[in-house]
N, C-alpha and C positions, 0 to 999 in steps of 0.2 A: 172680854174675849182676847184683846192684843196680848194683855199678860199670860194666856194660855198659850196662844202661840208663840210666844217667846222663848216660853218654858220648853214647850216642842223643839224650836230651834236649838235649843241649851241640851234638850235630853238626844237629838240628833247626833250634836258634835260628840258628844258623849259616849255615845254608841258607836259614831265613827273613830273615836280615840282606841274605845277597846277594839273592836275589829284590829287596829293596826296591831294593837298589842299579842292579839291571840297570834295574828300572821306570825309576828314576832316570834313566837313559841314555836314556830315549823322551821323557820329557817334562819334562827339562830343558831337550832341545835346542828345543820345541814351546815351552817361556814363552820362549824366546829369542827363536825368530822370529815369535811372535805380537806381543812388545813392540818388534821392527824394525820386523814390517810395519805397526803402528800408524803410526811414527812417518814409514815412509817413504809411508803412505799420504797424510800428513797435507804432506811437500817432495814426493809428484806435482804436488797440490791447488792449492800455493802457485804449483810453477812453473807450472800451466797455467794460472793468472792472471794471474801476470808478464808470459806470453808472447801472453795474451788481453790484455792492457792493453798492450804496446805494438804488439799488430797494428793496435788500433784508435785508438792515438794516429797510429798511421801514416796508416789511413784517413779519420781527421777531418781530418788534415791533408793529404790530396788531393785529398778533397772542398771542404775550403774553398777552397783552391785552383782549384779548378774553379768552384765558385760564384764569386770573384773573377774567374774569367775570363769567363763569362756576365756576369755584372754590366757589364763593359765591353763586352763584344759586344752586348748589351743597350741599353745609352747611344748604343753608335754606332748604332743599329737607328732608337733615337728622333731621333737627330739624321739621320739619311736622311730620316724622315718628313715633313721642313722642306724638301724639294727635290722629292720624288717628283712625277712629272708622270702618269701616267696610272693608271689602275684596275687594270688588271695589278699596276704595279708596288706599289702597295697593298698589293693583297690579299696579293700575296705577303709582304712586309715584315711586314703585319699577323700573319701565320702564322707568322715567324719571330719576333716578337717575344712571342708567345702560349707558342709554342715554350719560347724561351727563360725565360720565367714559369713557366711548368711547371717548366721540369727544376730552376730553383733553389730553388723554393717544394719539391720532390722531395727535393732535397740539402739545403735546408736541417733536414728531416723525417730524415733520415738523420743530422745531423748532433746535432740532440736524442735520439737516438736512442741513436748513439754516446757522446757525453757520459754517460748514465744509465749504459750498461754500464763505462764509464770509472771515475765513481764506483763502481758497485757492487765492480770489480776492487781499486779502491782501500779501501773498507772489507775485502772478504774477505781481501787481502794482510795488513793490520794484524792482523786479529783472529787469521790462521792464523801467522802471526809468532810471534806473543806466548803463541797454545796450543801451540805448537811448543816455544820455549824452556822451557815452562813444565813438557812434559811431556819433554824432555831432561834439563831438570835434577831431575824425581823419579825418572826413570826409569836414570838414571847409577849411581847404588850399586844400583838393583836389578841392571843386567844384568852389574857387575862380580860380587857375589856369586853372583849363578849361573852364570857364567863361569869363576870360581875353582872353583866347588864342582865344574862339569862336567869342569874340568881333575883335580881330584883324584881323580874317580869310579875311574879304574881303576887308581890307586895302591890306594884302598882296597877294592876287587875283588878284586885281585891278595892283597892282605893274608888277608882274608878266606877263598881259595881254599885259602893256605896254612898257615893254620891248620886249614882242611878235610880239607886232605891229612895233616896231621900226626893228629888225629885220628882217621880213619879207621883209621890204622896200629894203632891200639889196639884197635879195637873188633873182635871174633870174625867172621870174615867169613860165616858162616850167616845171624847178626844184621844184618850192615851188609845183603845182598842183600836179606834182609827186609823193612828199613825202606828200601831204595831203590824196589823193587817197591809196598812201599802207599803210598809220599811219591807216586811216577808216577800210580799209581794214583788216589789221592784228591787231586790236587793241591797238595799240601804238608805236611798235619798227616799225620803217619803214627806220632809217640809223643801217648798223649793221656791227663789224669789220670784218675782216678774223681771224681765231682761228684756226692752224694748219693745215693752207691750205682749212678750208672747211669755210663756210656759218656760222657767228655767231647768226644767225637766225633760221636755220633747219639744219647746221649742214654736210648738202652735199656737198662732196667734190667737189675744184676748181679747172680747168686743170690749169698746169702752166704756158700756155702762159697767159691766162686769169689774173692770179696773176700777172703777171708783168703789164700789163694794168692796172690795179687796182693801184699797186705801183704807175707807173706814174701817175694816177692822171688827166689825159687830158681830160675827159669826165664821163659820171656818167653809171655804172655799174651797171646790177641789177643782182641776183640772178635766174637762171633758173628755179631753183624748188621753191621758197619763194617767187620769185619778189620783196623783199626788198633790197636798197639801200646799196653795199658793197664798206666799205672805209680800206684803209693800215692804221695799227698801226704800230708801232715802234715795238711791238711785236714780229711780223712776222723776 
C-alpha cells in the first residue's frame, strides 16, 4: 500500500504541474497582448498626429492663401477709394474694406492658432517616436520568450498527460477514484502529509493511535474533517 500512495503523491505533483501549465495557456496569451496593445496603442497616438499635422499643415496653407487673396482685394478696395464719387459708393467700399479687415485679422488668428497645434504635433511625434523605439526594443526578447514558451505549452502538456496516463496504470483503481473524487472535490490537494500531528490539509489534529496507522502504511487513511488522503513523512 505505501507504493500506492506514493504513486498518488507522484500522480498529484503531476496534476499539479499541469494545472500550472493549462494557467500557463490564459495568461501567457494576456502578457502577450497587453505588451501588443501597449505598443499599438502608442502607432494609434503617433499616427493620429501625423495625420493631425498634415490636416493642418494643409489648412494653414489655405488659409494663408486666402489671407493673400483678401490682402489684394483689400489694396484694390483702397485704391477705389481714390476715384469713388458719391456717399453710396463709400459707404459701401468702406463696408467691404472693414469686411475684408475682419476676415484677415480672423485668418490670421487661425493661422497662430494652427502653427501652435503644428508645433505641438511636432513635439508629440518626436517624443512618441523615440518611446516607441525604445519600448520595441525592450519589449522584443520579452515577447519572443513568451512566444516560444506559448509554443511549447502543449508539447509539454501532452508530456505531462502521458506520464499521467502511464501512471495511472499502476495505481489500484479503488485508490485512483478516491483521489480523483477529493482532488474534484477540494480542488487539487487530495494526498496531504501529517504536520505536527495534525491534517496537512485543514490542519486538525490526529489521535495518535491513528498516527501510527498512518506511519504503517498498510491501507489508505483519510482525514475526518477534510477527507483528503493522509501520508507519513519522514518529518514527523
Amino acid at each position: 500500500m505505501k507504493e500506492v500512495l506514493n504513486a498518488l503523491l507522484d500522480l498529484q505533483d503531476i496534476d499539479e504541474q499541469l494545472g500550472e501549465l493549462e494557467r500557463s495557456k490564459v495568461y501567457l496569451p494576456e502578457m502577450i497582448e497587453n505588451i501588443t496593445k501597449e505598443m499599438k496603442t502608442l502607432e494609434e497616438k503617433l499616427q493620429e498626429n501625423k495625420e493631425k499635422l498634415v490636416e493642418s499643415k494643409k489648412k494653414q496653407k489655405q488659409i494663408e492663401l486666402d489671407v493673400e487673396e483678401d490682402r489684394l482685394k483689400l489694396a484694390k478696395y483702397q485704391d477705389q477709394m481714390k476715384v469713388i464719387k458719391t456717399n453710396k459708393e463709400y459707404d459701401a467700399l468702406v463696408g467691404e474694406i472693414d469686411s475684408k479687415k475682419q476676415k484677415i485679422g480672423d485668418n490670421e488668428d487661425e493661422i497662430l492658432k494652427l502653427m501652435g497645434i503644428i508645433d505641438e504635433c511636432n513635439e508629440n511625434i518626436s517624443e512618441l517616436e523615440l518611446k516607441l523605439k525604445e519600448i520595441r526594443k525592450t519589449n522584443k526578447t520579452h515577447l519572443d520568450n513568451l512566444r516560444n514558451e506559448l509554443a511549447s505549452l502543449e508539447s509539454k502538456i501532452a508530456d505531462k498527460q502521458e506520464q499521467r496516463r502511464g501512471l495511472t496504470k499502476t495505481i489500484d483503481r479503488k485508490a485512483l477514484i478516491l483521489y480523483e473524487r477529493i482532488r474534484k472535490g477540494k480542488g487539487g490537494m487530495a494526498v496531504v502529509p501529517l504536520r505536527k500531528k495534525a491534517c496537512g490539509g485543514c490542519f486538525k489534529h490526529i489521535p495518535p493511535q491513528m498516527i501510527q496507522q498512518i506511519r504503517r502504511g498498510d491501507r489508505i487513511y483519510t482525514c475526518d474533517s477534510c477527507g483528503r488522503i493522509l501520508i507519513w513523512v519522514n518529518e514527523e
